[in-house]
C-alpha positions as CSV (number, residue, x, y, z in Angstrom):
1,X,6.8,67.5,47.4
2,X,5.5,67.5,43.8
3,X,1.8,66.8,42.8
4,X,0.9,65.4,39.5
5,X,-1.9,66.5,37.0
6,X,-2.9,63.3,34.8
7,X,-1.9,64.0,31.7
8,X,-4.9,62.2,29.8
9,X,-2.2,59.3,28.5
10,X,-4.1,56.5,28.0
11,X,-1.9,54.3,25.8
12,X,-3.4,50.6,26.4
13,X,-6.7,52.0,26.3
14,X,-6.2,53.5,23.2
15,X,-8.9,51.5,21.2
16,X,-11.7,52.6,23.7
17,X,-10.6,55.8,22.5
18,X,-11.7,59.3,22.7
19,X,-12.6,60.7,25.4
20,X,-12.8,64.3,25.9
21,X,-10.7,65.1,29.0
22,X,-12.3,67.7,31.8
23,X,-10.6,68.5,34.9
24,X,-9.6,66.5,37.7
25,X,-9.7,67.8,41.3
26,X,-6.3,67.3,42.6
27,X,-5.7,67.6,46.4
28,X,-2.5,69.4,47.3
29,X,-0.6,66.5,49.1
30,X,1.1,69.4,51.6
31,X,-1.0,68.0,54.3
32,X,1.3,64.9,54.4
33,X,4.5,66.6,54.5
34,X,4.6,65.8,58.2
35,X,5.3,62.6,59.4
36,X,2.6,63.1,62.2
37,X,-0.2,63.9,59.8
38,X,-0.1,60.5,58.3
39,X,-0.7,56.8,59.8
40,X,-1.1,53.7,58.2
41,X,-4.3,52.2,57.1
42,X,-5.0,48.5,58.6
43,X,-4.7,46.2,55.8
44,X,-6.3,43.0,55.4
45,X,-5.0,42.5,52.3
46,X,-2.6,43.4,49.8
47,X,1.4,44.3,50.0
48,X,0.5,46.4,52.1
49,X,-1.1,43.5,55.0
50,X,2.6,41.9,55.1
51,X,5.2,44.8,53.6
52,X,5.7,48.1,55.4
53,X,6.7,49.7,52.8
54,X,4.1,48.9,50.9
55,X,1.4,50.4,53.7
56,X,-1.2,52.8,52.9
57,X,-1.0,55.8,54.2
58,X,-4.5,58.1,55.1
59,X,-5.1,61.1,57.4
60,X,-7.5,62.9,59.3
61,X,-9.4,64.5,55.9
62,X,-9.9,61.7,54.7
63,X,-7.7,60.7,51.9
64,X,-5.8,58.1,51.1
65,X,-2.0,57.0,50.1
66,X,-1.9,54.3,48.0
67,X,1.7,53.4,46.4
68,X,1.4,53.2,42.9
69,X,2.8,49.9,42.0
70,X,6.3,50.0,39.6
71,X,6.0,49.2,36.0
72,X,2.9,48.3,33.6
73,X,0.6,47.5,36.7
74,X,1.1,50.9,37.8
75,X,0.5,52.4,35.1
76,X,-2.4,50.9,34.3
77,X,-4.2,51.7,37.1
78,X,-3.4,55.5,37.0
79,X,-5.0,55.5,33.7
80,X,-8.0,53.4,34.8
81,X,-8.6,56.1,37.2
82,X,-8.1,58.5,35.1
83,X,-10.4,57.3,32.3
84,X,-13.1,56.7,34.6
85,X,-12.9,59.9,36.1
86,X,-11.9,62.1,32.3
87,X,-14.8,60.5,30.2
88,X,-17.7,61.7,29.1
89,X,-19.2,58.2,27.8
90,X,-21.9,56.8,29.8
91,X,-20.4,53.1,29.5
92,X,-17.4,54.3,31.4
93,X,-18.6,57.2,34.1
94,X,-21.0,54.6,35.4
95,X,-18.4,52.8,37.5
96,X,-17.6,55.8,39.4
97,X,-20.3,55.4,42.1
98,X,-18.8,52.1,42.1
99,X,-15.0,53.0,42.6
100,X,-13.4,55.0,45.2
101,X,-13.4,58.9,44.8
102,X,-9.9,59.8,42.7
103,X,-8.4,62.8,43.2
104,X,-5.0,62.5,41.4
105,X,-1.6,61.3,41.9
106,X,1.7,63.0,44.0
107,X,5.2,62.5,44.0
108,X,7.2,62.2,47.3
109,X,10.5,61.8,48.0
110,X,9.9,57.8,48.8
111,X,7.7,57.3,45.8
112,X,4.9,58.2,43.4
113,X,1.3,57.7,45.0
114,X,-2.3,57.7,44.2
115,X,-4.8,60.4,45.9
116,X,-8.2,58.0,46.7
117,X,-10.8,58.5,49.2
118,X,-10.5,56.4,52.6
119,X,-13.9,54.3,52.5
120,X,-13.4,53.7,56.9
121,X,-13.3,57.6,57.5
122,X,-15.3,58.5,60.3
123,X,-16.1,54.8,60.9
124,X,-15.6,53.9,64.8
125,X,-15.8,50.0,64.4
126,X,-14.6,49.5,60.9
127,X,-15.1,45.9,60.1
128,X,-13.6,45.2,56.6
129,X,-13.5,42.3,54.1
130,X,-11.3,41.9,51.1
131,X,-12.2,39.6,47.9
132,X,-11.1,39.1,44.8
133,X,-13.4,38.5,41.8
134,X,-12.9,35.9,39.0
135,X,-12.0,32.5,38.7
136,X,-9.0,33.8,37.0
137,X,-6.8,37.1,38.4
138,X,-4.2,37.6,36.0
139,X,-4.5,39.3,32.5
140,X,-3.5,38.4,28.9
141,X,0.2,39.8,29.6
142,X,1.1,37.6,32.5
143,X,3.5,35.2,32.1
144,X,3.1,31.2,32.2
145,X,4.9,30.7,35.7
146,X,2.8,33.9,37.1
147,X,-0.4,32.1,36.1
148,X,0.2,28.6,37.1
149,X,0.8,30.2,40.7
150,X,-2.3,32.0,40.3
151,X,-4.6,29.3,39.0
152,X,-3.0,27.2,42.4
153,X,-4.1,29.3,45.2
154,X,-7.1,29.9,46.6
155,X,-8.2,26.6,45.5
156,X,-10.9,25.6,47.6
157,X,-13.1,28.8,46.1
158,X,-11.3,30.1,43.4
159,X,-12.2,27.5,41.0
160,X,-15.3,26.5,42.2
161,X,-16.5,29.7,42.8
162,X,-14.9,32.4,41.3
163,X,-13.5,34.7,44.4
164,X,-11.3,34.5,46.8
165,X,-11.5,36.1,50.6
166,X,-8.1,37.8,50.9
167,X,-9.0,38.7,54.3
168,X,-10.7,40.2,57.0
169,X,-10.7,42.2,60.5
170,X,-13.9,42.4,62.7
171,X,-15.2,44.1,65.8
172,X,-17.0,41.0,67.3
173,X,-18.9,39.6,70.6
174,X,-22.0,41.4,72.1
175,X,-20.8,44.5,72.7
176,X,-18.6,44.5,69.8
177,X,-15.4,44.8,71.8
178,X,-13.3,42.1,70.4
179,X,-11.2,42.8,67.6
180,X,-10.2,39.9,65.3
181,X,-8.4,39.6,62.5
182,X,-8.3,37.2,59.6
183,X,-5.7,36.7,57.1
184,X,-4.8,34.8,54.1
185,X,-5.0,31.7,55.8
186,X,-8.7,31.8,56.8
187,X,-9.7,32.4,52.8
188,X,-7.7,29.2,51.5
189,X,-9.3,27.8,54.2
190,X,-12.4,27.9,52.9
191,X,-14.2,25.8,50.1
192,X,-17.3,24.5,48.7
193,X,-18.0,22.7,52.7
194,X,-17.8,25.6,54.6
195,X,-17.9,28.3,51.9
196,X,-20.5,30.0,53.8
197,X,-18.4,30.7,57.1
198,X,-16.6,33.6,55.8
199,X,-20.6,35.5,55.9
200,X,-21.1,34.3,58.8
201,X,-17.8,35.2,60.7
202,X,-17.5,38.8,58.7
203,X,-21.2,39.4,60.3
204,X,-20.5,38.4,63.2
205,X,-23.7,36.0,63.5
206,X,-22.8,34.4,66.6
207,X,-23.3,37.7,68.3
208,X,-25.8,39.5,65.5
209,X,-28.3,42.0,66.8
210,X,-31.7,43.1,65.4
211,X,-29.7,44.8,63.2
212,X,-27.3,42.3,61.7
213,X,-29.5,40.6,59.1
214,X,-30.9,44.1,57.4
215,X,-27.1,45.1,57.1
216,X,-26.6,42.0,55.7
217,X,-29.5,43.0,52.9
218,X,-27.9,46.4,52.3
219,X,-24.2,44.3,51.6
220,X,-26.0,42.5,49.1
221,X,-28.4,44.9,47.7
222,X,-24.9,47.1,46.8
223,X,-23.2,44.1,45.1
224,X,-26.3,43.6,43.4
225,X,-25.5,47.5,42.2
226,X,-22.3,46.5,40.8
227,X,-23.3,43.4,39.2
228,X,-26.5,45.5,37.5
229,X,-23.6,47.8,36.0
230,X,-21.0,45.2,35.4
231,X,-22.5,42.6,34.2
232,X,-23.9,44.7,30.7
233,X,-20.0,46.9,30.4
234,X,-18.4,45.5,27.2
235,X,-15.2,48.2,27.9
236,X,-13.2,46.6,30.1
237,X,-12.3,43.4,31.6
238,X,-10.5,43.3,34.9
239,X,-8.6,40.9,36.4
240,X,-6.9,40.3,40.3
241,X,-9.5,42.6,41.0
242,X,-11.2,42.7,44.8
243,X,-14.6,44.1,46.0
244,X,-14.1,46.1,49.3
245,X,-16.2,45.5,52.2
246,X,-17.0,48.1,55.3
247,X,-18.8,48.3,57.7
248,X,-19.0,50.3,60.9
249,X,-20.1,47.6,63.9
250,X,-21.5,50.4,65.9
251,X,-24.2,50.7,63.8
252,X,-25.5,47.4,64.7
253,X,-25.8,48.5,68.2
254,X,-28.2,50.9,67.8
255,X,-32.2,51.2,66.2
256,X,-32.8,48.8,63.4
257,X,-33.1,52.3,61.3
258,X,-32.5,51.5,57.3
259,X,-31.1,54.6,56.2
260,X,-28.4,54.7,59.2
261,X,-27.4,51.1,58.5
262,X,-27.4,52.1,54.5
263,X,-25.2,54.9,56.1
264,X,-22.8,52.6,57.2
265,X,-21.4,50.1,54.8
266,X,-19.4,50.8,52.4
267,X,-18.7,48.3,49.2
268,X,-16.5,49.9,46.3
269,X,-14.5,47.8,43.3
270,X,-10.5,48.4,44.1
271,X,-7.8,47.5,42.7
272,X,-7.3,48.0,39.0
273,X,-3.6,47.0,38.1
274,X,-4.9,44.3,35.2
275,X,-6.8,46.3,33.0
276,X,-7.8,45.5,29.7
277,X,-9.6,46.3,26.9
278,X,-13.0,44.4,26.4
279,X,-13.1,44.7,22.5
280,X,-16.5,44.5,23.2
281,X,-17.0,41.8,24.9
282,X,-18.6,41.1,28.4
283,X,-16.3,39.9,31.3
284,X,-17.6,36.6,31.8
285,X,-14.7,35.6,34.6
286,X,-15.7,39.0,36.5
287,X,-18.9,38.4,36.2
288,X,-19.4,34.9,37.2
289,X,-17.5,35.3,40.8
290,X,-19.8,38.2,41.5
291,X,-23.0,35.9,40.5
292,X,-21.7,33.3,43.0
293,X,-20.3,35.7,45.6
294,X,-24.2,37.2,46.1
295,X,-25.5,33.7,45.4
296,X,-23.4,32.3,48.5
297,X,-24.2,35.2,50.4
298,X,-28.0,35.3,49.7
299,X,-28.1,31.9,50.9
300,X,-26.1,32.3,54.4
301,X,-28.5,35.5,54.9
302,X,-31.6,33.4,54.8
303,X,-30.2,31.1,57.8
């Protein structure tokens, strides 16, 4: 097993150009060696929900597997990583609290992987929600066919609202016992009608406790932390990009205590394969699907 230092490429970034690189920490990838040290992560989402191959792989420390995907995707998102994590420019290091933690890339023997921090470690209940930001997920490169498919699915929110729920898997009922899970399906299921069902069923509001409505604050007040961020970057545009959702159910069975609840949810950008230069220009498509996801979710709080 081989791990990778980032060499500081970044050659379809290069007119956001320079940065001065400083060193990355890179996690020796020995502890995955063994077959026993590593399980996969529980996708709702992603190659990885319906490809073995694909999984994710995390263990015990904490870290995370994720494939790096073959070709220009790939590559990109190695180097958006990278960037982030090798600038010293204020415009760019401010997505880091933002993005999971980066800690390099490794080569084994089945493929080349990236080194990212699990966001569910020492969660008990992990309840977790994929969805994808922007009206339109695919970049300036993708081809006609790719984008036609695209613009069709997810139509019910897509379109209308600028996000798509991928998925989902929750730790429901009083006692929060019952574990459900919710795939593709459920999300092009939804639209303008029930658009508010996906809050409700993530939450578990059927079954919500004294705590459920404050976690529901903290989800909201963290998106609101992104979009804050976001919504004045004029360095990159992302597309087919998703917004990651935790939450540890345990937590709601406890004291309505703030700071515990804050301590467990989790919300972090991911997925970075469609990176582009901005050219100085805000990312309207990004930034509209996060204005209606906290819109949509504001008002399904309030019932």
């Amino acid at each position: 097993m081989e791990v990778e230092r980032e060499d500081g490429r970044r050659a379809s970034l290069e007119n956001i150009r320079p940065w001065r690189k400083r060193t990355l920490q890179i996690i020796s990838t020995e502890k995955w060696r063994k077959e026993s040290e590593v399980t996969p992560l529980p996708q709702v989402a992603g190659h990885g929900s319906w490809d073995k191959s694909q999984a994710i792989l995390t263990n015990k420390d904490g870290y995370i597997l994720k494939p790096i995907q073959s070709g220009p995707r790939g590559e990109r998102e190695v180097q958006f990583y990278q960037t982030v994590n090798s600038s010293e420019e204020a415009e760019v290091t401010q997505f880091l609290p933002f993005i999971p933690a980066f800690y390099g890339s490794c080569t084994k023997k089945d493929g080349k992987f990236m080194m990212i921090e699990n966001a569910t470690i020492r969660m008990t209940k992990p309840c977790i929600m994929d969805i994808k930001v922007g009206a339109k997920t695919y970049g300036p490169d993708a081809t006609a066919e790719k984008a036609a498919k695209q613009d069709a699915s997810y139509a019910g929110t897509k379109k209308p609202f600028g996000f798509s729920v991928l998925g989902m898997s929750v730790y429901q009922g009083q006692g929060k016992g019952e574990f459900r899970v919710m795939n593709k399906e459920y999300g092009k299921g939804l639209n303008k009608d029930n658009i508010e069902d996906f809050v409700k069923t993530f939450f578990d509001r059927d079954n919500e406790t004294a705590s459920t409505k404050t976690l529901l604050q903290v989800f909201i007040e963290k998106l609101k932390g992104i979009q804050a961020m976001y919504s004045k970057q004029t360095v990159f545009h992302i597309f087919g990009s998703s917004i990651l959702f935790v939450y540890d159910a345990a937590a709601l069975l406890g004291e309505d205590v703030r700071e515990d609840l804050e301590n467990a949810v989790v919300v972090k950008m991911i997925d970075f394969a469609h990176v582009h230069p901005a050219n100085g220009e805000a990312d309207t498509n990004y930034n509209t699907g996060l204005k209606n996801l906290i819109e949509v979710m504001e008002r399904a709080s309030a019932q």
